[in-house]
N, C-alpha and C positions, 0 to 999 in steps of 0.2 A: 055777292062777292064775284069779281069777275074769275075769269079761266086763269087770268095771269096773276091774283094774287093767291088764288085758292093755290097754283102751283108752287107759288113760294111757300106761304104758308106748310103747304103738305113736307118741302124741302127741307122747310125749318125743323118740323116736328122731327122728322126722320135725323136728321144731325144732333137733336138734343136727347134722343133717345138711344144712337149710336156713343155720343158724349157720355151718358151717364151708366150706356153697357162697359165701355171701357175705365172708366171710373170704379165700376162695382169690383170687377173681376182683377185689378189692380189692387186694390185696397185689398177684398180676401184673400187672393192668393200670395201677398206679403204677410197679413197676419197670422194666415194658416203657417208659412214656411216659420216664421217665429216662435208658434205656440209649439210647431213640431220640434222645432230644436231646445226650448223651454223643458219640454215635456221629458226627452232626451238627457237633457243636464241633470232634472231633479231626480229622476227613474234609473237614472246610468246605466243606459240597456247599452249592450256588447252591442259592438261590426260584425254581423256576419258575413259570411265568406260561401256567395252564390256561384254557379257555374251560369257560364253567361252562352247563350246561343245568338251567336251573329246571324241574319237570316240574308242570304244574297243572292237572290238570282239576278242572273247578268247576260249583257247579250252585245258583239262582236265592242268589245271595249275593255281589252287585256291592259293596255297599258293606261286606264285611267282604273281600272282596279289592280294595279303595283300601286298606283299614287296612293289609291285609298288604304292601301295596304299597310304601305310604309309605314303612315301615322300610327295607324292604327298599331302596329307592332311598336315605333319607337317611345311612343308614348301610354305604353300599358306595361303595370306590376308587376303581374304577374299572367303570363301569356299560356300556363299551364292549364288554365280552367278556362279558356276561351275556345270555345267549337264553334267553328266556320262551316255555314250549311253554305254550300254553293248552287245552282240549278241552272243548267244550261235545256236550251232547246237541240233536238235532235239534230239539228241539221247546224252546229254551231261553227262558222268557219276557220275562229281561233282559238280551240277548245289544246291545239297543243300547245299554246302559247299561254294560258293559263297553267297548264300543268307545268311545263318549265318556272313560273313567278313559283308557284307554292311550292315547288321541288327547290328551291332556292334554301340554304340553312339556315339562313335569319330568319325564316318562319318553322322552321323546325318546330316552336315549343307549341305552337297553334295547333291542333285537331283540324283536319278540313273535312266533310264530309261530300262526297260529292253525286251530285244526282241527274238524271236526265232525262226529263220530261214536258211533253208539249204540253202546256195552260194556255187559256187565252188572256189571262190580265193580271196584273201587277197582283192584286189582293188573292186570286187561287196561287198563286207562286210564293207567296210568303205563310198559308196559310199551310200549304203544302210542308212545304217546310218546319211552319212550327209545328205541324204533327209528327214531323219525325224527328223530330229534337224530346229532349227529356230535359233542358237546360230548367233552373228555376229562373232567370231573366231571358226575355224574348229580345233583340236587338232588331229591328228590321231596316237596313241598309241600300245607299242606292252607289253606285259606281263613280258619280260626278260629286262627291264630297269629300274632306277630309275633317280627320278628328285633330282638331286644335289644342286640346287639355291634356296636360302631363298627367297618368295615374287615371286615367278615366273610368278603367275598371273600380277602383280604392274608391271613386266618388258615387259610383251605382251600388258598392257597397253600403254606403255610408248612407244615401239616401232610399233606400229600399227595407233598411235597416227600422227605418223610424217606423215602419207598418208590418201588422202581423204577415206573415208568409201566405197564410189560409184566407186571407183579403185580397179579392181583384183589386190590384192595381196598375199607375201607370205614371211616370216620368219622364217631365218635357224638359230635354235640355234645351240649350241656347242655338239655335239654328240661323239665325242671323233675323228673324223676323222682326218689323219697325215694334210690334206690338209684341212681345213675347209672352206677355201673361192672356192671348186671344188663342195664339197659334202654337203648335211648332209642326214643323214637317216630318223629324226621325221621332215621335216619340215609341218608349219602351216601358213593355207592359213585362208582368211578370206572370208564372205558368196557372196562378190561378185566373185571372186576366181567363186566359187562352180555354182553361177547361170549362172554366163556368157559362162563357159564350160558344165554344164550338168553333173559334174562329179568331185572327187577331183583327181583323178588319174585313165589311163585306164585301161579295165579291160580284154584286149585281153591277156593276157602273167597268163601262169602255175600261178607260183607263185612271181618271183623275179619282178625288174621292177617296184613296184610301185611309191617307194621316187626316185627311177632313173628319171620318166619320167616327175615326177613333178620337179625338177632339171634343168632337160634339157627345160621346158616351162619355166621356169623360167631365165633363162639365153639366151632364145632366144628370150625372151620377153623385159630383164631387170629388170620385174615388182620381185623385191626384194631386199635384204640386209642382213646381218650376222647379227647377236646379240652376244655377246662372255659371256651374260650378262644370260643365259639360258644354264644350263651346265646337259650334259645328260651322263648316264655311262649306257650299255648294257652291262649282263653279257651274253654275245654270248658265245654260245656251241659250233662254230667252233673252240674255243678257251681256253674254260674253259668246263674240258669234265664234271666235278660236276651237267654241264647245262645242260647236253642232257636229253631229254625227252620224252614220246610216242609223244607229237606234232614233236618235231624235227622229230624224227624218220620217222614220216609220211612225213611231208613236203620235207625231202631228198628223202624218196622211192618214192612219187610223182613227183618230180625233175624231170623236160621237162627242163634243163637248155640250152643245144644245140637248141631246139625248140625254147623256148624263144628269143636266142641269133638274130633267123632268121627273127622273127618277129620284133624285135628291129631293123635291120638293114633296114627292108623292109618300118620299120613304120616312116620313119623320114618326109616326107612326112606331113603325117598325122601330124606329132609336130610343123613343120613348120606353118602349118598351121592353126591349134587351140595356139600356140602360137600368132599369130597375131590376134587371135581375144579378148585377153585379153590387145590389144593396143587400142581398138577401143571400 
């Protein structure tokens, strides 16, 4: 076989086996969501009513966290059980200009917690975070999104509902991804999730990687399900240039992407195996 068919060949194989990964994960995570609300109808287990911990660290980008804000308050239940972990870096230049947004009384009924601490990477800043939350839902948030769904609390309700409390779990809403049953970028785990790992995502990798690796525990665990019912739109600057910002701009010139990639490949290992401990 020459170089140029074996290359097709090998192309082909990889697209049929990509084909029949998204095929698999398609088909289960539809029947799972089924048998879960099946299971729901004939059990008629109660809503319960979780306190939710936003996780936010943020950095010179006040007025796209009011955007994020807004939704987030106009389109939530009940705003009394939601706690806003904040995390700014020491040196933050618009730390008064967020204090003025959340002094604002439309967020009155919100909890904000606020913290100030230098981390080097997105996953010690959320991890941070979830250890100083007691919330039983972890949210982990980024500043270039908003929350699209009326009641979004009522629906983390409803879908957290369907699994015992004492079980790691985790729920991917709608983030706008082509594939939504492969990815999502916000998913939210809850606090058994966080105790049983130590962590809600690791913290070895530059910057990318963090909703990746929670993804991939997630899928090698099982321990999850989609919601279609929690819809998220990110005005991403790789794609809308209006969004670029000194944070983007840092985070690309900081960009270890190639590095990252290695340690991803090297870490699987390591997923295999803290995914099995959110079996047990």
């Amino acid at each position: 076989m020459s170089k140029s068919n074996r290359s097709k060949l090998q192309s082909a194989i990889k697209d049929i086996k990509k084909g029949f990964n998204r095929l698999f994960w398609y088909n289960y995570l539809n029947i799972k969501y089924f048998l879960l609300n099946l299971k729901k109808f004939f059990f008629n287990y109660s809503i319960k009513k979780f306190t939710i911990g936003v996780l936010y660290p943020t950095r010179e980008r006040s007025q796209k966290f009011e955007r994020m804000l807004i939704t987030m308050s106009d389109n939530c239940f009940d705003k009394k059980r939601i706690n806003i972990f904040l995390l700014f870096d020491s040196d933050e230049p618009e730390y008064e200009n967020y204090l003025n947004i959340i002094n604002n009384k439309l967020y009155s009924d919100f909890t904000f917690r606020i913290f100030i601490k230098d981390l080097k990477n997105h996953a010690q800043r959320n991890n941070f975070l979830a250890s100083e939350s007691k919330d039983e839902i972890l949210f982990p948030v980024n500043d270039d999104i908003i929350l699209k769904s009326k009641n979004w609390d009522l629906v983390i309700d409803k879908e957290f509902s369907k699994i015992k409390s004492n079980l790691p779990y985790c729920v991917w809403p709608d983030a706008g991804q082509k594939y939504t049953y492969l990815h999502s970028d916000f998913p939210i785990v809850n606090r058994s999730w966080f105790n049983r790992l130590g962590y809600i995502s690791s913290d070895i990798f530059n910057h990318w990687y963090f909703d990746t690796w929670i993804c991939d525990l997630c899928k090698k665990s099982r321990k999850f399900h989609i919601t279609p019912f929690i819809k998220i739109f990110q005005f991403s600057a790789h794609s809308i240039k209006e969004e670029v910002d000194k944070t983007h701009l840092r985070n690309a010139n900081n960009d270890k992407a190639e590095k990252d990639k290695i340690l991803w490949i090297n870490s699987n290992d390591k997923r295999k195996l803290d995914s099995n401990k959110l079996l047990n």
